[in-house]
DOKEZA-822636 format. One line per 10 residues: for each residue z, x, y of C-alpha. Coordinates in steps of 0.2 Angstrom, whole numbers, plus 5000, padded with zeros to 4 digits. Example, Ala and Ser with C-alpha at 12.3 -4.5 7.8 and 13.67 -1.06 7.14 Angstrom:
<recs>
5039:5062:4978; 5036:5068:4995
</recs>
This chain:
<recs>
5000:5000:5000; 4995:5009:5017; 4993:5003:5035; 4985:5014:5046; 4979:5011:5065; 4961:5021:5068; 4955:5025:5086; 4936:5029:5086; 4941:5040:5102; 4949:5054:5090
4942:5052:5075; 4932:5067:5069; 4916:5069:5071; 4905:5078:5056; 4886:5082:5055; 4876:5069:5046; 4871:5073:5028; 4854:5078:5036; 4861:5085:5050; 4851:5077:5063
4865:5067:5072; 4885:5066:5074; 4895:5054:5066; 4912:5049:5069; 4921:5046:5052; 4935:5031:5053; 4940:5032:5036; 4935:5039:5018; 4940:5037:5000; 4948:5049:4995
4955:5056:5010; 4948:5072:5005; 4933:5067:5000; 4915:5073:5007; 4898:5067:5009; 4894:5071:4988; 4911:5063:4981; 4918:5049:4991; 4923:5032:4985; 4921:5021:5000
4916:5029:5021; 4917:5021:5034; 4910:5027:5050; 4902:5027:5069; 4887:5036:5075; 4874:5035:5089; 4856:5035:5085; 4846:5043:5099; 4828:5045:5091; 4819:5037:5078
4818:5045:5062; 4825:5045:5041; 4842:5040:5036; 4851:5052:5023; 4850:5051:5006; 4867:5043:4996; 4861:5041:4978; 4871:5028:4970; 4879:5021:4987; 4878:5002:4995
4877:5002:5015; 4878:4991:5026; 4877:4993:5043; 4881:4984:5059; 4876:4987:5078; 4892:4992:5090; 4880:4994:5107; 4861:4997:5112; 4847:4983:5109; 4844:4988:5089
4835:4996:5074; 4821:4995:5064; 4823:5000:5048; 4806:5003:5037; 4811:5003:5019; 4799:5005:5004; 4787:4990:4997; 4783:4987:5015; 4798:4977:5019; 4809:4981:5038
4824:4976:5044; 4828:4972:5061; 4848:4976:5066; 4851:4967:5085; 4860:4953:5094; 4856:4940:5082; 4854:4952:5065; 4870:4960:5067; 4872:4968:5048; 4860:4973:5036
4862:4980:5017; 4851:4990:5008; 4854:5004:4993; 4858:5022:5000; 4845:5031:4989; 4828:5021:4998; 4819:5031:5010; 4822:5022:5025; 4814:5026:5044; 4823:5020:5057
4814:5014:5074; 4823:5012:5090; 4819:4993:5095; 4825:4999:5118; 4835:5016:5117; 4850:5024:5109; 4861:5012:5099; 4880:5016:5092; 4879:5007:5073; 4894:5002:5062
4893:5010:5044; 4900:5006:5028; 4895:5013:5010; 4903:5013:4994; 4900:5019:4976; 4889:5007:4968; 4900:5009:4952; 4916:5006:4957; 4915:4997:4973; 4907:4980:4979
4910:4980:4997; 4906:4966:5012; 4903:4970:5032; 4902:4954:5044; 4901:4953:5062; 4912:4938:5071; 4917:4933:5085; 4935:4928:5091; 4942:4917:5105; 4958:4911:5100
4967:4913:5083; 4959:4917:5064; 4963:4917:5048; 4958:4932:5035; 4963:4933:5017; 4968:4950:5011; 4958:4962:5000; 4961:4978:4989; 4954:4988:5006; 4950:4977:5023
4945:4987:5037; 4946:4978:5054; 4938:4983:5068; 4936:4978:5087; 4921:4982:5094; 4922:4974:5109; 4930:4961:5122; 4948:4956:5128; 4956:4966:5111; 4966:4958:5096
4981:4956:5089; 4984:4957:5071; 5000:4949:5060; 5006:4944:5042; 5021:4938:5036; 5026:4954:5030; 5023:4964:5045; 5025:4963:5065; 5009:4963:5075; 4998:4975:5078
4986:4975:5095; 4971:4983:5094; 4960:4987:5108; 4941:4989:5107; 4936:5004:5099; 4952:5002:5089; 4953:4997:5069; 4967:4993:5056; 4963:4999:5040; 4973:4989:5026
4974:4995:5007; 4983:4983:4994; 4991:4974:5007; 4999:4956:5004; 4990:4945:5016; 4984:4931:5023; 4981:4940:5038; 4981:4931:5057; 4971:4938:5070; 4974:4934:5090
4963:4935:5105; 4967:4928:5123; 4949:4931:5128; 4934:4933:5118; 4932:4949:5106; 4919:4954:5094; 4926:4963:5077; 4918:4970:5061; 4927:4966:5045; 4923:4978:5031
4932:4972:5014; 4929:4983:4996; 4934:4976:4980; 4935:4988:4965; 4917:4982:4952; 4923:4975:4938; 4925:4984:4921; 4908:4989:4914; 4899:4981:4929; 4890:4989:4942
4888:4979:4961; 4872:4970:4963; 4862:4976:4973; 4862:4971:4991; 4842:4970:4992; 4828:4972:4977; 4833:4979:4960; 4815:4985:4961; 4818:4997:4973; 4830:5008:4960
</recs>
């Protein structure tokens, strides 16, 4: 059981795996874990140029937009995907060779991966005006992006405020979990759940592709 608060303004920042760009790393599983034997990373990075995304073999990945007008992702079988305003989130399996465009300038994206093997994971974009229920999960990562900021709460723990740029990473905690904004906030959760015995997470996109 672990609660941890993560500020994106001192996390540490590493090389991507294809050294083009900076990422800021959040959180990753285990905690000393790198690029070739993590469980589950989650992460922040700016995208300045079009170009390919790094190779993850065996990892799901999903990623959301934090600022900037969007991407264009060009995957294989001639399919693209388009992350903005209103497509927040996309998925697609780590090992495709994947192009990313810039749709108007740089964009800050929301990352998440996991091992296809051991983790299924989930990343949604919402809203908040008001007050929120979330149930818990064997990892639940929640993070405020933007707006008045948050205030997060069980029955088992006093409330945590998070500002934008600010996350609460939960692992094995007892929840439900109630979030609170006085304004208006934007927040991605991130939840992983271990794969059951024997069977591998199913593919975000085409099995076709693997």
């Amino acid at each position: 059981m672990s609660i941890r608060i993560i500020d994106s303004s001192t996390a540490r920042q590493l090389p991507w795996k294809n050294g083009k760009g900076v990422t800021l790393e959040l959180a990753i599983a285990p905690t000393d874990a790198d690029l070739s034997n993590f469980e589950w990373r989650i992460s922040s990075a700016r995208v300045e140029s079009a170009g390919p995304f790094s190779h993850y073999p065996g990892i799901d990945r999903s990623l959301g937009l934090l600022s900037g007008a969007g991407l264009r992702l060009n995957l294989p079988e001639q399919i693209s995907l388009e992350l903005d305003s209103h497509t927040p989130v996309v998925a697609f399996p780590g090992e495709l060779d994947v192009q990313a465009e810039l749709l108007d300038g740089p964009v800050q994206d929301f990352n998440l991966m996991s091992r296809r093997n051991r983790w299924q994971h989930r990343l949604e974009y919402r809203e908040l005006q008001g007050q929120q229920w979330l149930d818990s999960s064997a990892v639940l990562f929640i993070y405020c992006c933007s707006g008045a900021g948050l205030t997060c709460a069980s029955a088992e723990t006093a409330p945590v405020s998070l500002n934008a740029g600010q996350g609460l990473l939960l692992e094995d905690e007892v929840g439900p979990w109630r979030l609170t904004s006085q304004g208006r906030s934007g927040l991605y959760l991130a939840r992983l759940e271990l794969a059951s015995a024997g069977q591998e997470a199913i593919d975000l996109l085409s099995d076709n592709w693997v």
